[in-house]
C-alpha positions as CSV (number, residue, x, y, z in Angstrom):
1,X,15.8,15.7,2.4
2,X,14.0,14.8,5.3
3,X,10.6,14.9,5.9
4,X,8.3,15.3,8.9
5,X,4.9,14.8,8.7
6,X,2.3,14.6,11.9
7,X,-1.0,15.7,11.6
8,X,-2.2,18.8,14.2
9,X,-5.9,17.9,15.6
10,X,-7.2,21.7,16.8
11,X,-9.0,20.8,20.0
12,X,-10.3,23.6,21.6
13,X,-11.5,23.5,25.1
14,X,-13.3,26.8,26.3
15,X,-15.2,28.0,29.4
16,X,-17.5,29.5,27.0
17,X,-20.2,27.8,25.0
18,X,-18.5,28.2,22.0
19,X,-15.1,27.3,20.6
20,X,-12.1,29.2,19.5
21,X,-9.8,28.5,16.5
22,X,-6.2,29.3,18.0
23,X,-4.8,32.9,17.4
24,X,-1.1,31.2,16.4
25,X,0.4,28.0,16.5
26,X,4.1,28.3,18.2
27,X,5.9,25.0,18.5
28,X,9.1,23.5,18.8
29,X,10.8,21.5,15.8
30,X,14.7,19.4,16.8
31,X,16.4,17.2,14.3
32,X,17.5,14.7,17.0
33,X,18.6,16.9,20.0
34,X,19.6,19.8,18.2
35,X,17.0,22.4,17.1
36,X,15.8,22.0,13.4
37,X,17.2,26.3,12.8
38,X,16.3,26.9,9.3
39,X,13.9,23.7,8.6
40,X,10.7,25.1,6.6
41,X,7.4,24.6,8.4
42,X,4.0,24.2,6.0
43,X,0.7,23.9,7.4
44,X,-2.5,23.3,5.5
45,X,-5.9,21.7,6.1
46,X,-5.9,17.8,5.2
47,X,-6.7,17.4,2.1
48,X,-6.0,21.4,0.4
49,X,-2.1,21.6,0.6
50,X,-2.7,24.5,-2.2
51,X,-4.0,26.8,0.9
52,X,-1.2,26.9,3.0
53,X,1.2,28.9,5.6
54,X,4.8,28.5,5.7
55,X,7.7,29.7,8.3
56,X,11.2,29.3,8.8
57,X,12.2,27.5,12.3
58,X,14.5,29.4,14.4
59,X,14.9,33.1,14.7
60,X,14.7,34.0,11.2
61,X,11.3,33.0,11.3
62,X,8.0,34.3,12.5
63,X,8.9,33.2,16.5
64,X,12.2,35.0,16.6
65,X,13.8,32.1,18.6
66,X,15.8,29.1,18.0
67,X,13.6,25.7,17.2
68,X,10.4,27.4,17.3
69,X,8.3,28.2,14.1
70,X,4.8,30.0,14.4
71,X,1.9,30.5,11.8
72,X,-1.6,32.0,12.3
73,X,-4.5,29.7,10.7
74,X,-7.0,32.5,10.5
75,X,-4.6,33.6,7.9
76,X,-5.5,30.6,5.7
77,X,-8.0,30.9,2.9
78,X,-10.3,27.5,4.2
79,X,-12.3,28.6,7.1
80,X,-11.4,26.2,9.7
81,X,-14.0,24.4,12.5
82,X,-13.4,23.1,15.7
83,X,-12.0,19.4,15.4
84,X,-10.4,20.3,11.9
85,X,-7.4,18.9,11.4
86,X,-4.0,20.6,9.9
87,X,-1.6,19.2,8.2
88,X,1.8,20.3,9.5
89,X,5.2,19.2,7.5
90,X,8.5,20.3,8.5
91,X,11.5,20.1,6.4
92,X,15.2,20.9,6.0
């Protein structure tokens, strides 16, 4: 089974003098050239894999379209900070 593993660094720029945690998180995943349809996507804060989010890549998952996946942090349990980083493993 292959494994992907790169970490997410939530950097938020705003015009405001606060910052945002995103609403979602829609990306791309490909095996090669070919979209990774059907991969499983878990995302978690470094160092708390127990709190996590999952979604199935393609459009059986949350995006609804081929190689995309898409979670929603606020959804996790650990309340997350600007800078935070997410852990974010895909695989198939």
């Amino acid at each position: 089974m292959k494994v992907f593993l790169f970490f997410l660094i939530l950097v938020i720029f705003s015009s405001f003098a606060y910052a945002q945690i995103p609403v979602a998180l829609l990306e791309t995943a490909y095996d090669g050239n070919q979209p990774a349809n059907g991969s499983i996507v878990t995302v978690y804060p470094k160092g708390n894999s127990s709190d996590n989010l999952t979604d199935v890549v393609g459009v059986t998952g949350n995006s609804g379209v081929s190689g995309y996946w898409k979670v929603v942090p606020i959804n996790l349990k650990t309340s997350l900070s600007n800078g935070d980083i997410l852990v974010v493993e895909i695989s198939n």
